[in-house]
C-alpha positions as a LaTeX table, in Angstrom:
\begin{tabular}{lrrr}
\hline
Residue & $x$ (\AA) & $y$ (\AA) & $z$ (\AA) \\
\hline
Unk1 & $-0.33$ & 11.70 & $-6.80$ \\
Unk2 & $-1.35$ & 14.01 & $-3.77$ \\
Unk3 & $-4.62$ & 12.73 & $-3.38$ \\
Unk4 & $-3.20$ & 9.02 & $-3.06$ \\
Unk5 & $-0.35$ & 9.78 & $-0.25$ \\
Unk6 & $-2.67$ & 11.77 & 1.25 \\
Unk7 & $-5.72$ & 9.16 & 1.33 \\
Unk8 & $-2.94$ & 6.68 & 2.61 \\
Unk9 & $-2.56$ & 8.59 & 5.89 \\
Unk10 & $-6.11$ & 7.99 & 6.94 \\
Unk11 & $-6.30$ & 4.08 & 5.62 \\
Unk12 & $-3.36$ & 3.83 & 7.81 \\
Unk13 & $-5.50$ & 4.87 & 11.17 \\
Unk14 & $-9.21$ & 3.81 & 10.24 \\
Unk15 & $-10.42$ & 1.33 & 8.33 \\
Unk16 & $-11.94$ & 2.55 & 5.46 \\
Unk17 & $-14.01$ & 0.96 & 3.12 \\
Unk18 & $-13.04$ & 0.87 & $-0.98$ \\
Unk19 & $-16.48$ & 2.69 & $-1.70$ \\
Unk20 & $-15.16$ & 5.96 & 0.82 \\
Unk21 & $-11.99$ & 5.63 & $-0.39$ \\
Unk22 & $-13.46$ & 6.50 & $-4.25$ \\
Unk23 & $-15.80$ & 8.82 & $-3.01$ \\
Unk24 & $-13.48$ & 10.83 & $-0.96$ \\
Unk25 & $-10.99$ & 10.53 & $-4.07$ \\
Unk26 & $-13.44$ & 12.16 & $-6.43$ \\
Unk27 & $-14.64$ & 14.54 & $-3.97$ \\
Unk28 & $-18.24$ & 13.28 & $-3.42$ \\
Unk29 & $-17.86$ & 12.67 & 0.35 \\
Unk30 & $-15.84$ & 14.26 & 3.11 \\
Unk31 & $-15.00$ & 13.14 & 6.43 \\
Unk32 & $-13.97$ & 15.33 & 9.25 \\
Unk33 & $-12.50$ & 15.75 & 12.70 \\
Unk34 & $-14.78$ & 14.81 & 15.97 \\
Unk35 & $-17.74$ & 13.70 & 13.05 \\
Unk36 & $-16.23$ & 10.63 & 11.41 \\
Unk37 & $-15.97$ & 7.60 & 13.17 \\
Unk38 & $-12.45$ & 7.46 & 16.08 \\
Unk39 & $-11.40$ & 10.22 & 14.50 \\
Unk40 & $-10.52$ & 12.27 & 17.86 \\
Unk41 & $-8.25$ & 14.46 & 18.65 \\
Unk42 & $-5.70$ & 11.90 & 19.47 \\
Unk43 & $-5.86$ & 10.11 & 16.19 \\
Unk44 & $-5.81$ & 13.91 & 14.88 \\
Unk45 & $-2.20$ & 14.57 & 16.29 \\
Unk46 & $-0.84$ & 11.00 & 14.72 \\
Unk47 & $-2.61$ & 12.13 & 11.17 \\
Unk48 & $-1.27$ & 16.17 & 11.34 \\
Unk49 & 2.55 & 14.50 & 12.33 \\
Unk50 & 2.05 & 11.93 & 9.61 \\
Unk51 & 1.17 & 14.74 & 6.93 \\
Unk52 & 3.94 & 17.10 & 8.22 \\
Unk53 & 6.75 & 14.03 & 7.41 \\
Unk54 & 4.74 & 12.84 & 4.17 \\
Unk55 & 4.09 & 16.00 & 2.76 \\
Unk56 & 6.94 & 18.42 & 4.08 \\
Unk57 & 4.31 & 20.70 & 5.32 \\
Unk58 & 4.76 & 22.28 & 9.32 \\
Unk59 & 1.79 & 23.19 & 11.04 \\
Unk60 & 1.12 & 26.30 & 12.39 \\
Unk61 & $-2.30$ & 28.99 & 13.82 \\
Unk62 & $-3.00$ & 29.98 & 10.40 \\
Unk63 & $-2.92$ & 26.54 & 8.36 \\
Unk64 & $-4.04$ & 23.88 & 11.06 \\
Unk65 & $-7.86$ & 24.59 & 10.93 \\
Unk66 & $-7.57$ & 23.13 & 6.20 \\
Unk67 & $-6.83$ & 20.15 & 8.31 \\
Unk68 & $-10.12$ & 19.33 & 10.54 \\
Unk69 & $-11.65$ & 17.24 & 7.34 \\
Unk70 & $-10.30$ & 15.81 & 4.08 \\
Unk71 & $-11.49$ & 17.73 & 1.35 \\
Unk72 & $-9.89$ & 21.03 & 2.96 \\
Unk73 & $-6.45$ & 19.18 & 3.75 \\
Unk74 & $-6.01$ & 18.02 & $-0.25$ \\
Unk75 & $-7.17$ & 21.28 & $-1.41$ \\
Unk76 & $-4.41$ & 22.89 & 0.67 \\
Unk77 & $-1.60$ & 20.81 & 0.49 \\
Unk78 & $-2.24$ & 20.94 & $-3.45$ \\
Unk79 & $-1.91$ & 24.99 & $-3.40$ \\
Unk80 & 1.19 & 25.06 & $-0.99$ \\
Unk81 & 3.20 & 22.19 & $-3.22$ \\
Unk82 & 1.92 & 23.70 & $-6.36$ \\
Unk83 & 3.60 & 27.09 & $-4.94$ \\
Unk84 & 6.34 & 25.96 & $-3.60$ \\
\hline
\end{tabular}
């Protein structure tokens, strides 16, 4: 499932707690670049390279801003896979 690879990326660099992790999962919260808690723009680079080797997805001008929050970054990764 997209949403739970994808979800895995950020428990991997912050500690999230299990009532986020549902609430992010059934898009009730978001969290996003520079707003949630150490997630600066070096923790940024480490998520965009893990999501470009989990997801098969390169990064370029016109796709990088879907990734400055979570919400965006499922929604897009779900269009590009779905067609691809």
């Amino acid at each position: 499932m997209i949403e739970n690879k994808f979800l895995k990326i950020f428990e991997k660099n912050f500690k999230i707690e299990k009532k986020l992790k549902v609430q992010l999962l059934k898009n009730k919260k978001n969290i996003k670049l520079n707003s949630f808690r150490d997630w600066d723009s070096m923790k940024h680079v480490a998520i965009l390279s893990e999501i470009e080797k989990t997801f098969k997805i390169k990064f370029n001008d016109k796709n990088l801003s879907f990734f400055n929050d979570f919400q965006s970054g499922i929604r897009y990764i779900k269009r590009t896979i779905k067609n691809n």
